[in-house]
N, C-alpha and C positions, 0 to 999 in steps of 0.2 A: 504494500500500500504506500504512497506517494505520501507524504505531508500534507501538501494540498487538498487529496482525500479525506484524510484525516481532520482536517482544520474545516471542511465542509459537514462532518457527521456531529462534529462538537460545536459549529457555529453557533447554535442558540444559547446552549449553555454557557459559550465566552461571551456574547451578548449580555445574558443575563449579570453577569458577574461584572460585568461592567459598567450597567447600569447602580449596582449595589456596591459600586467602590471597594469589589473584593476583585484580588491580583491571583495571577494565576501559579504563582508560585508559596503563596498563604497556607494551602494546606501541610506545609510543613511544620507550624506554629499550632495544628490542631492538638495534638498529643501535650503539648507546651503550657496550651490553654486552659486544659482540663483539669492539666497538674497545678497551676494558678490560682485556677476554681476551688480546687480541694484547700490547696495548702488557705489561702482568706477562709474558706470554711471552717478549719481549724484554727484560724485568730492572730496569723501567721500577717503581718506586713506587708502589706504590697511592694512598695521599694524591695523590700528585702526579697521577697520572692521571684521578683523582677531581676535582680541584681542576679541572684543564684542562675537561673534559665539564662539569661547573658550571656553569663561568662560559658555554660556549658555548651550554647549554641557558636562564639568566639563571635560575639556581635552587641553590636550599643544599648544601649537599656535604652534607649528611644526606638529603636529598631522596632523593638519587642512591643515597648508601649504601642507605638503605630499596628501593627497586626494586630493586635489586640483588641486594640480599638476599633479595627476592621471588622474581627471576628465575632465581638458581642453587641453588633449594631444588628437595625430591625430587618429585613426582608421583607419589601412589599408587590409582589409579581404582579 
């Protein structure tokens, strides 16, 4: 299969994603997220939690905040 073909069967779904201000490389920050979720659910610091994922991902705590902020915004189709 061609790229081209490929970028035609997933067209809507990059449409979609772009209307919602999600990047197509964000799903790597899903598992990251979750762990975020828990660790605030346990009383756990956000900086801090933030800091922690950073440095393990070897990338800015803005980085992080931005996808993040990507990831628990609304979806309205």
């Amino acid at each position: 299969m061609k790229k081209v073909e490929f970028l035609k069967i997933i067209s809507e779904t990059l449409k979609m994603m772009s209307k919602t201000d999600l990047r197509t490389d964000d799903y790597k920050y899903i598992a990251h997220y979750e762990y975020y979720l828990q660790q605030r659910a346990l009383g756990v610091k956000a900086e801090a939690v933030i800091m922690e994922i950073a440095l393990r991902l070897h990338t800015s705590e803005s980085t992080v905040k931005r996808a993040f902020r990507r990831l628990s915004g609304e979806v309205t189709v």
